[in-house]
VOFI-123125 format. One record per atom (N, C-alpha, C): residue number from 1; residue in one letter; atom name; x, y, z. Coordinates in steps of 0.02 Angstrom, whole numbers. Layout:
<atoms>
<atom i="NUM" aa="A" at="CA" xx="X" yy="Y" zz="Z"/>
...
</atoms>
This chain:
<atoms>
<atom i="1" aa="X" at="N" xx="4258" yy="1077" zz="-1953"/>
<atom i="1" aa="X" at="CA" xx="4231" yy="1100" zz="-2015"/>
<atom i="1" aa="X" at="C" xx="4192" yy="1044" zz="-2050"/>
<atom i="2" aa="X" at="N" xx="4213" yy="977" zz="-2037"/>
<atom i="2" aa="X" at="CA" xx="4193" yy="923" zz="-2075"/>
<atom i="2" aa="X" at="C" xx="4097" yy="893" zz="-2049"/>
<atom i="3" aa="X" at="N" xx="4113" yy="935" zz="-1973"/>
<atom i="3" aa="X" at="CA" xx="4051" yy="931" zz="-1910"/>
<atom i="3" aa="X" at="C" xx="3984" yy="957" zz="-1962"/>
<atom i="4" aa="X" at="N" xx="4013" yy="1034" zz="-1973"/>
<atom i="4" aa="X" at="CA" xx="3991" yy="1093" zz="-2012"/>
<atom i="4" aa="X" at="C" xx="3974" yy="1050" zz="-2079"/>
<atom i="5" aa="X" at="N" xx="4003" yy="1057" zz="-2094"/>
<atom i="5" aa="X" at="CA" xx="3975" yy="1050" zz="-2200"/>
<atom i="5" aa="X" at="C" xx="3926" yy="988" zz="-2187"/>
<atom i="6" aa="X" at="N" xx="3934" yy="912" zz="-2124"/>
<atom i="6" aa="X" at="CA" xx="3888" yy="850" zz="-2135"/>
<atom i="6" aa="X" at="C" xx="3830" yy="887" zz="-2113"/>
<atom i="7" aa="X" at="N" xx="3824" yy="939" zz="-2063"/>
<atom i="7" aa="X" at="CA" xx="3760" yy="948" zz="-2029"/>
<atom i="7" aa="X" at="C" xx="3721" yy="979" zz="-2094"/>
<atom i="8" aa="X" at="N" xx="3752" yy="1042" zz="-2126"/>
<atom i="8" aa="X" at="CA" xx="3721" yy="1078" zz="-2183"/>
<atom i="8" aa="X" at="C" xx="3709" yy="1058" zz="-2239"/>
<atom i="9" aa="X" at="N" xx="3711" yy="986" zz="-2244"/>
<atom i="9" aa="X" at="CA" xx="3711" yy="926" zz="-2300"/>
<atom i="9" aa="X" at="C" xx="3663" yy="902" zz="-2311"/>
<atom i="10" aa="X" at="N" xx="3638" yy="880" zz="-2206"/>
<atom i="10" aa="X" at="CA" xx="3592" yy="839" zz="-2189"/>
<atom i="10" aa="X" at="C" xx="3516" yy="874" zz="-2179"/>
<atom i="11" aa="X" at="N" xx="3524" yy="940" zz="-2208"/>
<atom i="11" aa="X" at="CA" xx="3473" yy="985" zz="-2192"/>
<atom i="11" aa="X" at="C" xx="3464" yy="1039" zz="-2122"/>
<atom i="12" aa="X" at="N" xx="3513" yy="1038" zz="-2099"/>
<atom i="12" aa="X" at="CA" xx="3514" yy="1070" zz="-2027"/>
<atom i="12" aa="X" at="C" xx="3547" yy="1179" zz="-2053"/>
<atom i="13" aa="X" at="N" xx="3516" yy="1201" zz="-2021"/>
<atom i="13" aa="X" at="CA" xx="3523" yy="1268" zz="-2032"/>
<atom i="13" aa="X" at="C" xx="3592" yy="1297" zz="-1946"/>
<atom i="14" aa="X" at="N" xx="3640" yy="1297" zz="-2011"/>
<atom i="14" aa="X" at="CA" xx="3686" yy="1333" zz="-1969"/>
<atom i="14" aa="X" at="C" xx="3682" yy="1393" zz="-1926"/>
<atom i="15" aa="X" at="N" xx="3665" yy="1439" zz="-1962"/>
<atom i="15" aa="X" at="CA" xx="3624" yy="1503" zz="-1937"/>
<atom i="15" aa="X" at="C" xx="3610" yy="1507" zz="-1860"/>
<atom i="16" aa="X" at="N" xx="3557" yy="1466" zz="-1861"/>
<atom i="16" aa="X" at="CA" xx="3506" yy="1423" zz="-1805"/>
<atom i="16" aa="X" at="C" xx="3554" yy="1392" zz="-1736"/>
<atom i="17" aa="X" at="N" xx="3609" yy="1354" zz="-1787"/>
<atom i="17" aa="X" at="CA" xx="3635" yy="1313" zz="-1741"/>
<atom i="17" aa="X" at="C" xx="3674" yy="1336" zz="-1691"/>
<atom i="18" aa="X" at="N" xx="3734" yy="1406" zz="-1728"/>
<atom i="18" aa="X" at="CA" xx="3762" yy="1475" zz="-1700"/>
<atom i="18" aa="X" at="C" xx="3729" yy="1501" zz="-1639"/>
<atom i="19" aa="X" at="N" xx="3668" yy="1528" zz="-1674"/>
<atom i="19" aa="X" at="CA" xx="3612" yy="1572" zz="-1629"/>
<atom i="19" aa="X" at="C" xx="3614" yy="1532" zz="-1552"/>
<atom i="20" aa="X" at="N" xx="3581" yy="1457" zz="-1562"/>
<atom i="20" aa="X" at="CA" xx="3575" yy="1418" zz="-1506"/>
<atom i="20" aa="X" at="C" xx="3612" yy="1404" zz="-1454"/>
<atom i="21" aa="X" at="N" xx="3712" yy="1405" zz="-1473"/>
<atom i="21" aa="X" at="CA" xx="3753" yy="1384" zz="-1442"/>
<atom i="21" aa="X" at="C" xx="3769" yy="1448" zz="-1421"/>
<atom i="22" aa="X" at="N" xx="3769" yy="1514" zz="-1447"/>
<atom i="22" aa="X" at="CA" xx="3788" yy="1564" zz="-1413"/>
<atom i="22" aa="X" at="C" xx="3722" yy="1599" zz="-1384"/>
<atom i="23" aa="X" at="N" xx="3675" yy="1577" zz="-1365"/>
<atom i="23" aa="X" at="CA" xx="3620" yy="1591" zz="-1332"/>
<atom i="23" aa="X" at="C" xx="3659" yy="1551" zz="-1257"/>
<atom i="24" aa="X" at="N" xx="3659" yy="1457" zz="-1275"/>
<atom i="24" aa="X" at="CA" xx="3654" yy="1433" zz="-1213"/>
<atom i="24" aa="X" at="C" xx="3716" yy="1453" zz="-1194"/>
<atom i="25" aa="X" at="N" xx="3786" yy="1476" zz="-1218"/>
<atom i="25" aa="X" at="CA" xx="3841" yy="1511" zz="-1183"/>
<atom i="25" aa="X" at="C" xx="3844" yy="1551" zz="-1149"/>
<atom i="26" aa="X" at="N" xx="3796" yy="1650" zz="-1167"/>
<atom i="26" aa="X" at="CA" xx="3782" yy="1680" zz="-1130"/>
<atom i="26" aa="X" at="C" xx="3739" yy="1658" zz="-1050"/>
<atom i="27" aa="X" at="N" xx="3696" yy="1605" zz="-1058"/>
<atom i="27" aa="X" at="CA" xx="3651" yy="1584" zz="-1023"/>
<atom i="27" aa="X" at="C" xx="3692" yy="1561" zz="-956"/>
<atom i="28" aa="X" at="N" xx="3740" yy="1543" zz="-998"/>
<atom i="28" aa="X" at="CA" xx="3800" yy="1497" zz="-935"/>
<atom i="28" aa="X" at="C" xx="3824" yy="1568" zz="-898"/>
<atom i="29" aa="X" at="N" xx="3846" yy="1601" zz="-929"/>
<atom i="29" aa="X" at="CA" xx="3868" yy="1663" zz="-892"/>
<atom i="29" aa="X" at="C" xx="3844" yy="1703" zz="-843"/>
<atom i="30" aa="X" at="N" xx="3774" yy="1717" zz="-869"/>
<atom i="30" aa="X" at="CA" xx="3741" yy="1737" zz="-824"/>
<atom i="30" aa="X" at="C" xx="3725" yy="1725" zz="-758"/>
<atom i="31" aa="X" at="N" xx="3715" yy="1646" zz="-768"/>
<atom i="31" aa="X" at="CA" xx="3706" yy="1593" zz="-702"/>
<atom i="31" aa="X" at="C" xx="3766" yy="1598" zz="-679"/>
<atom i="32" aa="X" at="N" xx="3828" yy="1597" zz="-686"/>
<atom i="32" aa="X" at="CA" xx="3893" yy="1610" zz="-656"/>
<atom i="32" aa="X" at="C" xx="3904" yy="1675" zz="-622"/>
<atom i="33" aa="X" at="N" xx="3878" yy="1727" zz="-656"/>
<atom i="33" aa="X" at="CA" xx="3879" yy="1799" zz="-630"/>
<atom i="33" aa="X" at="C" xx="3847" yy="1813" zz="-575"/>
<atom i="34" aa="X" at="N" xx="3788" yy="1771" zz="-578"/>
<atom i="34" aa="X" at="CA" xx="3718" yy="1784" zz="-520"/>
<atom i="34" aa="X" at="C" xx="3764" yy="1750" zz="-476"/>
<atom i="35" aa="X" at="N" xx="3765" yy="1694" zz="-480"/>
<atom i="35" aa="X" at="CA" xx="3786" yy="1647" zz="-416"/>
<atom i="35" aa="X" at="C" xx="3846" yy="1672" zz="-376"/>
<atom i="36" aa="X" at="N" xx="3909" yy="1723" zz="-422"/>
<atom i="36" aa="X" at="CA" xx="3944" yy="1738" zz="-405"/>
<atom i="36" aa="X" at="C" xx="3923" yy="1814" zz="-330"/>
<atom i="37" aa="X" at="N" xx="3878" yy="1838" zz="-345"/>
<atom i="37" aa="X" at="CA" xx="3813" yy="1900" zz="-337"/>
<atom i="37" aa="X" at="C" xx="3790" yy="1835" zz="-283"/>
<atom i="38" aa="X" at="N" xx="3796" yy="1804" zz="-284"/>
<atom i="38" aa="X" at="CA" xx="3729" yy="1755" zz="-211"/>
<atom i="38" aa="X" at="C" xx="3796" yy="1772" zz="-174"/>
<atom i="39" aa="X" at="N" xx="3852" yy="1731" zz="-201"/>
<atom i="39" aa="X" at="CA" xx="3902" yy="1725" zz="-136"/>
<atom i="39" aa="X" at="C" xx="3929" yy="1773" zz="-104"/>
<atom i="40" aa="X" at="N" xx="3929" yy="1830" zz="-144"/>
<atom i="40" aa="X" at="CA" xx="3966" yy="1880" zz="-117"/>
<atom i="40" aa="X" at="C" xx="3910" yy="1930" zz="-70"/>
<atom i="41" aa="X" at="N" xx="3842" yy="1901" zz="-83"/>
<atom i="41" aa="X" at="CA" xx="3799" yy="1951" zz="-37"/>
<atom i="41" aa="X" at="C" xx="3799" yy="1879" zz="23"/>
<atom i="42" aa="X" at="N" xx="3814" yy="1829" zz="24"/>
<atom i="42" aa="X" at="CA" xx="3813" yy="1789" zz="78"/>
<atom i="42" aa="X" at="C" xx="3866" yy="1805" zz="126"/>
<atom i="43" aa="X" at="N" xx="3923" yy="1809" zz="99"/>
<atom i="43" aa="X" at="CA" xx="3997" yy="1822" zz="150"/>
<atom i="43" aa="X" at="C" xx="3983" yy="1910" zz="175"/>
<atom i="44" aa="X" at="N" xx="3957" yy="1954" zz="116"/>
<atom i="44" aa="X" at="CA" xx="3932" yy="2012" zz="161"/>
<atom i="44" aa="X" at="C" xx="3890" yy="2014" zz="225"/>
<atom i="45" aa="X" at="N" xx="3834" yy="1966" zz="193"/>
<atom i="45" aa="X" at="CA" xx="3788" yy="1991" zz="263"/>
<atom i="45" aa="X" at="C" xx="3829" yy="1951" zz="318"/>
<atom i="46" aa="X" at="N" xx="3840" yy="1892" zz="323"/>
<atom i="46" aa="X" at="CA" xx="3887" yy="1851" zz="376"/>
<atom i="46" aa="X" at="C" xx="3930" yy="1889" zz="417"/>
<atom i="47" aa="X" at="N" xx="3951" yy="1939" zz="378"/>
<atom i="47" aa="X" at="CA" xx="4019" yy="1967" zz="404"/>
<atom i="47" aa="X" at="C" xx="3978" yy="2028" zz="441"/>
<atom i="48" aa="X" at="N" xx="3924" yy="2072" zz="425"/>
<atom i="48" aa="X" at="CA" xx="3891" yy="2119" zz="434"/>
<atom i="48" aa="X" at="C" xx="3829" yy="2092" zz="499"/>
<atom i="49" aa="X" at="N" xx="3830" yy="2049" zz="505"/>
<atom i="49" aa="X" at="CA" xx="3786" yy="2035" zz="546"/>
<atom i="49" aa="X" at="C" xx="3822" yy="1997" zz="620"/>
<atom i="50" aa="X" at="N" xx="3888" yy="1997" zz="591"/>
<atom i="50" aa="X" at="CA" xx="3943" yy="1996" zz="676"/>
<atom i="50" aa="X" at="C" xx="3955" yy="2029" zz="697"/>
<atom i="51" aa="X" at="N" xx="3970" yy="2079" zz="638"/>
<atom i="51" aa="X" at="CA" xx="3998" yy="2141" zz="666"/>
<atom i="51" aa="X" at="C" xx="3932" yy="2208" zz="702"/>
<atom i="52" aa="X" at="N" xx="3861" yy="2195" zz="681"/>
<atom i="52" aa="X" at="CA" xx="3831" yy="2245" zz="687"/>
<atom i="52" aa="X" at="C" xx="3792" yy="2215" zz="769"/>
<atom i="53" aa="X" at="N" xx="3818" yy="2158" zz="800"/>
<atom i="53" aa="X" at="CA" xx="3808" yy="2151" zz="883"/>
<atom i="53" aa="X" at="C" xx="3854" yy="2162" zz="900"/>
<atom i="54" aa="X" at="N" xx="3932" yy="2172" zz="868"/>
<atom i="54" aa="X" at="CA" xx="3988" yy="2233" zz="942"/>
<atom i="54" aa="X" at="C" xx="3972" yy="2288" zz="936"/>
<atom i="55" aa="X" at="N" xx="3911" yy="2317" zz="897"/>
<atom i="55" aa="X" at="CA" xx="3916" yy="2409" zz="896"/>
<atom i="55" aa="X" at="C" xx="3826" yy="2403" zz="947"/>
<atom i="56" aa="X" at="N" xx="3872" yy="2438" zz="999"/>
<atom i="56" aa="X" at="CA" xx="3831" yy="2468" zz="1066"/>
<atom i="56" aa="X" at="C" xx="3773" yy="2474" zz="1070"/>
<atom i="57" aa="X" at="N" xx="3774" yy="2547" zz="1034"/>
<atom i="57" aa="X" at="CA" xx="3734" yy="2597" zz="994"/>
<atom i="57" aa="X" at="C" xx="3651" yy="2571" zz="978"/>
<atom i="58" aa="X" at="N" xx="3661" yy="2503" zz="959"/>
<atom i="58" aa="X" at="CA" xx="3616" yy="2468" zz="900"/>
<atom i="58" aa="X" at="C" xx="3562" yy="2442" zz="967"/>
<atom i="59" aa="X" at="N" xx="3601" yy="2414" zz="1019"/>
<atom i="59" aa="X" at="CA" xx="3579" yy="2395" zz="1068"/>
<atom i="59" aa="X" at="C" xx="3558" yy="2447" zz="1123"/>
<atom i="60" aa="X" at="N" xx="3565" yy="2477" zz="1131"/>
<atom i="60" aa="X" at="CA" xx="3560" yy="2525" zz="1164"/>
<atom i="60" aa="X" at="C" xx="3494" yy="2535" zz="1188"/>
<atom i="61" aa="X" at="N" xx="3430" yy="2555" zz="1119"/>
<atom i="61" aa="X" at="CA" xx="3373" yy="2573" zz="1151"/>
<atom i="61" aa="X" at="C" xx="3365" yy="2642" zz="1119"/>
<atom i="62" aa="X" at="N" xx="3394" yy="2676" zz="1112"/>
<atom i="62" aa="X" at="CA" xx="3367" yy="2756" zz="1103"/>
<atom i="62" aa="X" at="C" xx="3384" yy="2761" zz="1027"/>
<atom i="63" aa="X" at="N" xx="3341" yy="2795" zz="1013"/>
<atom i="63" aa="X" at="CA" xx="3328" yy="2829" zz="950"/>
<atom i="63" aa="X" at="C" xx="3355" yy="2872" zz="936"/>
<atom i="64" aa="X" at="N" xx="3424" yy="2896" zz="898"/>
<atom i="64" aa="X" at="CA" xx="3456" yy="2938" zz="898"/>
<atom i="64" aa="X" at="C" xx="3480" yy="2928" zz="822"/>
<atom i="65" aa="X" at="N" xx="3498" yy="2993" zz="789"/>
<atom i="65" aa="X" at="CA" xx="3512" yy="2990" zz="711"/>
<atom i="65" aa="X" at="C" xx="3547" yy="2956" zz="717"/>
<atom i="66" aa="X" at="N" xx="3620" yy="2912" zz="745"/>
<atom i="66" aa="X" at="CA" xx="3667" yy="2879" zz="715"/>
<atom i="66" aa="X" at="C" xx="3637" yy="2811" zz="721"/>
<atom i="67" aa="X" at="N" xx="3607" yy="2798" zz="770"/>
<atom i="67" aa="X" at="CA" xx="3548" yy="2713" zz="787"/>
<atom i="67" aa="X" at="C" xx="3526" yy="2727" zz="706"/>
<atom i="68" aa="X" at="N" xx="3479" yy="2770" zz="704"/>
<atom i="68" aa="X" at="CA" xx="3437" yy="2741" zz="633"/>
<atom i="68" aa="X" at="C" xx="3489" yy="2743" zz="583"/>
<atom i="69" aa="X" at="N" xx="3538" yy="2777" zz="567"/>
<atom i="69" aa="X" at="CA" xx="3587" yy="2772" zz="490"/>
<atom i="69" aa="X" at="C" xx="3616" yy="2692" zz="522"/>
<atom i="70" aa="X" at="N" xx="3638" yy="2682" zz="552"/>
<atom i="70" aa="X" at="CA" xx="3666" yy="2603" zz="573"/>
<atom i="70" aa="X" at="C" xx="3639" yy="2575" zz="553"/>
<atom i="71" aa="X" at="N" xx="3555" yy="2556" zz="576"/>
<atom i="71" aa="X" at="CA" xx="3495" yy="2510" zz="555"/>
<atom i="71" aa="X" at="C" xx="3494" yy="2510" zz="498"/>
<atom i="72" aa="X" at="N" xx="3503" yy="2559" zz="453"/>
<atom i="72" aa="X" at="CA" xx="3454" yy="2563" zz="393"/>
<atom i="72" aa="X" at="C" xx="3520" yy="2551" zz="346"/>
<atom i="73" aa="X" at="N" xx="3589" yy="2525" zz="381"/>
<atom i="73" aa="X" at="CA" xx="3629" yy="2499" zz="335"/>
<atom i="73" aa="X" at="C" xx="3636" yy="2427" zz="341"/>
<atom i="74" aa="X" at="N" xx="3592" yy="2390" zz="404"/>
<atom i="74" aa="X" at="CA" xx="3586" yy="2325" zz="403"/>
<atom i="74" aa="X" at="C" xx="3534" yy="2285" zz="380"/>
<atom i="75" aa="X" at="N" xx="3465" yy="2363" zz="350"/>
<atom i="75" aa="X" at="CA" xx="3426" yy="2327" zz="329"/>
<atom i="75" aa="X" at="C" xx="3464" yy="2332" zz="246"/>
<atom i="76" aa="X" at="N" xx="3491" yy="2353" zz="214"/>
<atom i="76" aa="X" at="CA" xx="3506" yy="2350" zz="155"/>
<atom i="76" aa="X" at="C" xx="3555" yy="2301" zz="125"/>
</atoms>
């Protein structure tokens, strides 16, 4: 509080100062959220891209509805 009343003494706008620290707080979060969003699409695809050379099918060669629904869940 003592931080508070010298800054608003010295001419500094509290208001402002609020706004700024809970701007750069959300900011932190976000970057925590994303990154959390990087890792978890990293251990997906890792895990999705071992598993999608034991399925046959993929390898196979022929064009058949269950080949393309397979594919088009490894391109996503």
């Amino acid at each position: 509080m003592a931080r508070l009343r010298a800054f608003k003494s010295n001419g500094g706008n509290v208001y402002d100062l609020f706004n700024k620290r809970r701007n750069e707080q959300l900011k932190e979060e976000r970057i925590l959220k994303l990154s959390k969003k990087d890792i978890n699409r990293k251990i997906i695809s890792k895990t999705a891209n071992e598993l999608i050379g034991n399925i046959p099918i993929l390898s196979d060669g022929r064009m058949t509805g269950l080949n393309t629904l397979l594919k088009s869940f490894r391109g996503a």
